[in-house]
Every structure is written in structure tokens, then in C-alpha cells.
C-alpha positions as CSV (number, residue, x, y, z in Angstrom):
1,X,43.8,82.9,53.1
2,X,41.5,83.4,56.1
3,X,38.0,84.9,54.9
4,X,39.0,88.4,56.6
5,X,41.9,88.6,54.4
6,X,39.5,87.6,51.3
7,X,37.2,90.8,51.7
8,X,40.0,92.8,52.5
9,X,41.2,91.7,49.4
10,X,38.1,91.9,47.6
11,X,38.0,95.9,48.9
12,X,40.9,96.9,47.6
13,X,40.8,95.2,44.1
14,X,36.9,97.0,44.1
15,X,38.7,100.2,44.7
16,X,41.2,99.3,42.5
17,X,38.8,98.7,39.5
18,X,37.4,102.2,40.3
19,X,40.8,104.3,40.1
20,X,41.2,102.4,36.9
21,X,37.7,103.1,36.1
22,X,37.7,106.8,36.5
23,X,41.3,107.0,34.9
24,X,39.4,105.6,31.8
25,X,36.2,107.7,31.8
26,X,38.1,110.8,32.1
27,X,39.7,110.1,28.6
28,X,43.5,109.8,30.1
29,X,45.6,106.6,29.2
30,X,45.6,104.2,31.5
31,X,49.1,103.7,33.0
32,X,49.4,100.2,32.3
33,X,46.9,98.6,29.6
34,X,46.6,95.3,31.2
35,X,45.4,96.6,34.5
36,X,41.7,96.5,33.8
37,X,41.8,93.2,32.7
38,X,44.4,91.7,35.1
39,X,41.5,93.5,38.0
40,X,38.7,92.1,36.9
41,X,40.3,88.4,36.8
42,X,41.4,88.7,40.4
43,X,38.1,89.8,41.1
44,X,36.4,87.1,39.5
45,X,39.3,84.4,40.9
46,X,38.5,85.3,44.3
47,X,34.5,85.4,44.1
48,X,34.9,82.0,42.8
49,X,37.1,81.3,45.3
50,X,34.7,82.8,48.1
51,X,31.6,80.9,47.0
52,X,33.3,77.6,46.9
């Protein structure tokens, strides 16, 4: 994965996290449970992955 296609990455899981983020503040149920979790470990796999 070239480093453009990291950040690009990187964006989208950010905006990601917010959708899922609002979805959650605004008291509805998230459509699938795991995807807060499963966003933030990509997020975190791929700033480790960056910084290496």
C-alpha cells in the first residue's frame, strides 16, 4: 500500500468513526454493533503501520 493510499485510507475510516459516532450520540442503534470496534482497530492497525 503506497503512503497515498494509507491517508486515503486513514480519511475515510476517520469519517467512518464519525457517522458511527453521531449514529451513537443521537441515541439510535447502531446498524451493526461491531462497527465501532472493528473502526477503531483499523485505525489503530494502520497508524501503527504508518509510523513503522
Amino acid at each position: 500500500m503506497s503512503t497515498e493510499a494509507r491517508e486515503a485510507r486513514m480519511l475515510e475510516l476517520q469519517e467512518e468513526l464519525l457517522q458511527l459516532r453521531a449514529e451513537k450520540a443521537l441515541g439510535g442503534t447502531p446498524s451493526n454493533l461491531g462497527a465501532y470496534k472493528a473502526t477503531r482497530r483499523s485505525i489503530a492497525r494502520l497508524k501503527t503501520h504508518m509510523n513503522q
